[in-house]
N, C-alpha and C positions, 0 to 999 in steps of 0.2 A: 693050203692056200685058199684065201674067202673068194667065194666065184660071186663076180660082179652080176648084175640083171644085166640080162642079155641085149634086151632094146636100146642099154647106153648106148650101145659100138655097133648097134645094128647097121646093114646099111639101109639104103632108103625105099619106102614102101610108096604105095599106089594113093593109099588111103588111110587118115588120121584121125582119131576122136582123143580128145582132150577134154578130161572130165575135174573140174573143180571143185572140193566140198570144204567146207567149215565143221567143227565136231560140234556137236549139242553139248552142253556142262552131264558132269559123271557119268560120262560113258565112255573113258578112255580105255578100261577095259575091257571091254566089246570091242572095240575098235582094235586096238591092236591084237586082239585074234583074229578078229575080218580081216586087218593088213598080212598078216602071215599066213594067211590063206591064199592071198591073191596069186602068187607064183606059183600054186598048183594050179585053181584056173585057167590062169593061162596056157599053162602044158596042157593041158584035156584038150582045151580047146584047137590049139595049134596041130595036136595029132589028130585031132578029129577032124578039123579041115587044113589038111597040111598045105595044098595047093597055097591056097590064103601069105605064106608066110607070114604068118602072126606074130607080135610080139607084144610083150606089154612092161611099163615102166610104176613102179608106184614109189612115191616120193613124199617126205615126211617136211611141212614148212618150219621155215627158222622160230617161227614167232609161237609156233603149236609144242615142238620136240620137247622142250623142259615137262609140260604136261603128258604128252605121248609116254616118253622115255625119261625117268627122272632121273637113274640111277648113271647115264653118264652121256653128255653130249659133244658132236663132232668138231674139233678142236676149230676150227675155223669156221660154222656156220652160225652165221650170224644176218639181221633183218634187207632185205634188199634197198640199197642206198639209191631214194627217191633224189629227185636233181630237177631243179626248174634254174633256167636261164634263158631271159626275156620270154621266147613265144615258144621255146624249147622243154620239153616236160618228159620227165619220166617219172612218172605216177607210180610209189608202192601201195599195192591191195592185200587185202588180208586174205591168204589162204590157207588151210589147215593140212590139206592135203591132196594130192596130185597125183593123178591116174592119165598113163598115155598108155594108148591102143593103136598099133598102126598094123596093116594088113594090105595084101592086095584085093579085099572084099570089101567093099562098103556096108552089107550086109554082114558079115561076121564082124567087124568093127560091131556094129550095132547090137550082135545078139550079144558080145564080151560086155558092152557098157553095160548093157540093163541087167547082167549076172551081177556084173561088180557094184552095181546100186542097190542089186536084192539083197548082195551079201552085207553090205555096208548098213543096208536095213534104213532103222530110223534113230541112230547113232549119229547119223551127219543130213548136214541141210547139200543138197546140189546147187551152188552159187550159179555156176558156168558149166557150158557146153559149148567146145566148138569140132566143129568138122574142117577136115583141111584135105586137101587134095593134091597130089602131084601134078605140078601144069607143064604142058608138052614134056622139054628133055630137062626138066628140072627147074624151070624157071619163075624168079618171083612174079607177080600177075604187074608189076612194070618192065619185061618182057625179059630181063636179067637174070642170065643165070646165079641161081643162090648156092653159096657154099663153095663158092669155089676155092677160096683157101684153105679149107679142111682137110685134117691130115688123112694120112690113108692108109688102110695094113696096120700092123701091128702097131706103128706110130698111133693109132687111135687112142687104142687103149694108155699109151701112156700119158697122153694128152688127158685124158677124161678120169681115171682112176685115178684116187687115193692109194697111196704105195703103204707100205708097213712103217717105213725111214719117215715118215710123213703125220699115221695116225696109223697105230698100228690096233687099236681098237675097231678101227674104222675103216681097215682096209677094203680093198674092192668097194667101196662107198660113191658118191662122185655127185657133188656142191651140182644143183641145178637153178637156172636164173631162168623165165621164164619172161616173153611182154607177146601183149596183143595188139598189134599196130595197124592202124586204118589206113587206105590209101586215098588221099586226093587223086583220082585216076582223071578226074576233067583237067584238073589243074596240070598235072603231070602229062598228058599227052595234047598240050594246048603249048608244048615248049618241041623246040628240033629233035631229030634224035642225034646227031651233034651233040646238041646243048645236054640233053639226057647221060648220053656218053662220058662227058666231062665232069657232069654231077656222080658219077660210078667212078670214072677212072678206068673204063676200059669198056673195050666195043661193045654193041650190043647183038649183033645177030653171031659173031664167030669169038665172042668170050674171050678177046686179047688186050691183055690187062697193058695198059698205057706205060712207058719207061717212066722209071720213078720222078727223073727232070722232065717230062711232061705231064705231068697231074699236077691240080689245082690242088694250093695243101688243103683247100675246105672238102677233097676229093671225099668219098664215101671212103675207098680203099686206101687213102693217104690216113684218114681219121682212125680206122681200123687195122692196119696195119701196120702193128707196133713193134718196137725191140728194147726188150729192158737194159740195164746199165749195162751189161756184158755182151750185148751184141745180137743175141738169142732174139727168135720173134716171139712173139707172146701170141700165145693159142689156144683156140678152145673147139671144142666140136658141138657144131651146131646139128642140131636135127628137126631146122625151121620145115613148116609147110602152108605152102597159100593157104585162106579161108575166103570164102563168102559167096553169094548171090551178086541178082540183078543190083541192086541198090546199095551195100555194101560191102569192101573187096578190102582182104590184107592182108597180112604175114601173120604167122602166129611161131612168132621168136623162142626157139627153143636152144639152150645152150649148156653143155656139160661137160665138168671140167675136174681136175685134184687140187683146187682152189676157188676158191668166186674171187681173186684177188686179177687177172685177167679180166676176165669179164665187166668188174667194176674200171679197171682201166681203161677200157676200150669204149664202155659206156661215157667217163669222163670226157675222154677224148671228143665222141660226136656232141656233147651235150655242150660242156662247157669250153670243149677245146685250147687250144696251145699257148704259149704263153703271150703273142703276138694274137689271140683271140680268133683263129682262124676254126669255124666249128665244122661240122657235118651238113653240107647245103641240101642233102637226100632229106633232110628232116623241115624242108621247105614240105614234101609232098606226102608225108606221111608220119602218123602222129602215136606214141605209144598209149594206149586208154587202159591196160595195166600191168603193172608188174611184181613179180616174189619172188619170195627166192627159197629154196628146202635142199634136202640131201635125202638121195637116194640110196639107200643103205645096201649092204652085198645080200645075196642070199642066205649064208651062212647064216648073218643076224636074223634076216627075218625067219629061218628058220626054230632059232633060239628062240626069238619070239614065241614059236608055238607050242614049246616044250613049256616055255612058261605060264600059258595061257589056259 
């Protein structure tokens, strides 16, 4: 049975680094022996500072894998579907490859990034870097608790993983869709927290999610809270976490799934919304500046990786 990377279904940490890189032209070879190294790093690391509960995710982008991996690619990954309507924007960016580190050190976060940079070497350019934090009891920095639809227990895993019935090449794998989204925080606390409330769809200080005939369908959780033809809700596991300083403040949207085919739903829905045009009004106050999309391959693969390399 291929054992998935353990950070998909991790649960949640203190502190995140999110590391972005592009390949340099012929050096995919190098590169994917530095990728099938990474989940032994990780392990040193995590026994050496256990306290930490370290975890790390490394993830291959849709638009890089044919170069990566030529000899066979994940039956459903494919480029993350950009979407603009009127003021509403979900930007795709090019990225080649995707490193998360989450921990309860911000300091071991840090010493893991600059390992996985030294080992990556000068094979890849570092696009992006961000840091994220857990704020209070999990809340996004407009004071809302995040994730709160997330399955839980062993539902995780089935949410988030590639099954064998599915891609059996690629099992334990699991479609990751990625955005970095700013927040208007003057704009956003220049309105009630009423009005805030109704833009979510549910309280803000005790997390009680509104009865479905009292949300606004433009509700943040009306817009994302979907059920396909049969009834079922459509789900994914996010493992978002704030980012930012004094002068810049956001979410950094993290979402994993045994399909991008949710995710791309759920994105339509806030973007371009229903058929009656009812969109996501949370996207009044905060804007996506980018997004990709990759698959995070099981261990087992990346293992084979290193036999091959």
């Amino acid at each position: 049975m291929a054992r998935e990377q353990f950070g998909i279904c991790a649960e949640p940490n203190l502190h995140g680094s999110y590391l972005l890189f592009n390949a340099l032209d012929d050096r995919n070879a190098f590169i994917r022996a530095a990728v099938s190294r990474l989940p032994t790093l990780f392990d040193n690391y995590a026994e050496q500072f256990s306290e930490a509960n370290l975890i790390g995710v490394v993830a291959i982008g849709a638009n890089y894998w044919d170069e990566f991996y030529p000899q066979a690619r994940p039956l459903q990954l494919r480029p993350f579907p950009a979407m603009d309507s009127d003021d509403r924007v979900a930007p795709s960016t090019s990225f080649d490859i995707y490193v998360e580190i989450r921990s309860d050190r911000a300091d071991v976060n840090h010493i893991v990034s600059s390992k996985v940079c030294q080992l990556l070497g000068d094979s890849v350019e570092l696009m992006e870097q961000t840091q994220a934090f857990r704020f209070l009891d999990g809340r996004d920095l407009t004071g809302f608790v995040d994730g709160t639809e997330n399955p839980q227990g062993i539902h995780r895993r089935e949410v988030a993983l590639v099954t064998p019935e599915q891609d059996e090449l690629f099992t334990g794998g699991s479609y990751l869709h990625i955005q970095r989204y700013q927040h208007n925080l003057v704009l956003w606390n220049s309105i009630t927290e009423r009005e805030q409330e109704d833009v979510y769809g549910r309280t803000k200080v005790d997390n009680i999610e509104y009865a479905s005939e009292d949300k606004a369908l433009t509700a943040h959780t009306k817009r994302t809270s979907l059920k396909d033809e049969h009834g079922k809700s459509i789900e994914i596991l996010r493992q978002s976490m704030p980012y930012g300083d004094i002068k810049r403040k956001g979410l950094m949207f993290v979402s994993y799934c045994h399909s991008p085919e949710p995710f791309e739903t759920m994105l339509n829905s806030m973007i371009n919304g229903d058929e009656s045009g009812n969109v996501d009004h949370l996207l009044k106050y905060t804007q996506a500046e980018t997004g990709a999309a990759f698959f995070a391959p099981s261990l087992n693969f990346l293992a084979e990786l290193e036999k091959e390399s």
